[in-house]
C-alpha positions as CSV (number, residue, x, y, z in Angstrom):
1,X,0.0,0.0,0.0
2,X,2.8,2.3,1.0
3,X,4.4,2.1,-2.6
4,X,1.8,4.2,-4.2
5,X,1.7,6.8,-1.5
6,X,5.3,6.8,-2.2
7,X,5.1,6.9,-5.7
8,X,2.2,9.7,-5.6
9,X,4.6,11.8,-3.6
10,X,7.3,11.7,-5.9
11,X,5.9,12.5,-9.1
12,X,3.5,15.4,-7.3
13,X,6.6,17.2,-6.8
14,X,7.7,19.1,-3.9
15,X,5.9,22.4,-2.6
16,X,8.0,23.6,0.1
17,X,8.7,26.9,-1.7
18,X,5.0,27.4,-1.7
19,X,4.2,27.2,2.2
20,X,6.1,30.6,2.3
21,X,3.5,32.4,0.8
22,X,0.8,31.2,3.0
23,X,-0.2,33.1,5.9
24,X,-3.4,31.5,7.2
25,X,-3.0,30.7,10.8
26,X,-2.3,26.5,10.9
27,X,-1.6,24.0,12.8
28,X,0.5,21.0,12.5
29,X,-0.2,17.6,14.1
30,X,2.4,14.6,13.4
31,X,3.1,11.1,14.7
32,X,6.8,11.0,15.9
33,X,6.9,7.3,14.2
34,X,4.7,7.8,11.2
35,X,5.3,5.0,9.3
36,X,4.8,6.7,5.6
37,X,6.1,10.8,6.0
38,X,8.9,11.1,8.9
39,X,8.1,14.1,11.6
40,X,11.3,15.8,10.3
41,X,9.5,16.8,7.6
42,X,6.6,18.4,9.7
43,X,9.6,20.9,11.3
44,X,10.4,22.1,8.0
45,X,6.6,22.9,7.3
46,X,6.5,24.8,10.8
47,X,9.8,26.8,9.8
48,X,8.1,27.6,6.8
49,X,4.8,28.7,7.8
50,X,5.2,31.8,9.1
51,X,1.9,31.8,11.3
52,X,2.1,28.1,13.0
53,X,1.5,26.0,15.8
54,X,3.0,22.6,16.2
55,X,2.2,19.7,17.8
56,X,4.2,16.2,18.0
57,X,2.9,13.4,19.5
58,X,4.7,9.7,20.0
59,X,2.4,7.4,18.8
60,X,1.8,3.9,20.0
61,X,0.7,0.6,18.3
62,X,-2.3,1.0,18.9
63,X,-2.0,4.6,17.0
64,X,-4.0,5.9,20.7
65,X,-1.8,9.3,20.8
66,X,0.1,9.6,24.0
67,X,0.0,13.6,25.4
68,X,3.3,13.6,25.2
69,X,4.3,17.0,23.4
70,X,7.7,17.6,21.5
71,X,8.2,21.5,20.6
């Protein structure tokens, strides 16, 4: 299943440059051990965003989020 997320994402292209230009408030939520997009990727959103809020959470095999925060 993974492989055509995976393959979606890669010939969609990156948009990085793009999240510059936004400046509605958001917020980002991401699983510290998401199987399919790593959370590193989530920091580079927040750094981009220039109005955002951001939320980690380690999540568990049972994907029940723990309230653990990582800012």
């Amino acid at each position: 299943m993974f492989k055509y997320y995976n393959e979606a994402i890669k010939l969609s292209g990156s948009r990085l440059a793009e999240l510059r230009e936004l400046t509605t408030p958001s917020l980002i939520i991401h699983g510290t051990n998401h199987t399919l997009i790593n959370y590193e990727h989530a920091k580079k959103y927040h750094i981009l965003l220039r109005n955002s809020e951001k939320n980690y959470f380690e999540w568990h095999e049972t994907w029940h989020a723990k309230p653990t925060f990582k800012t």
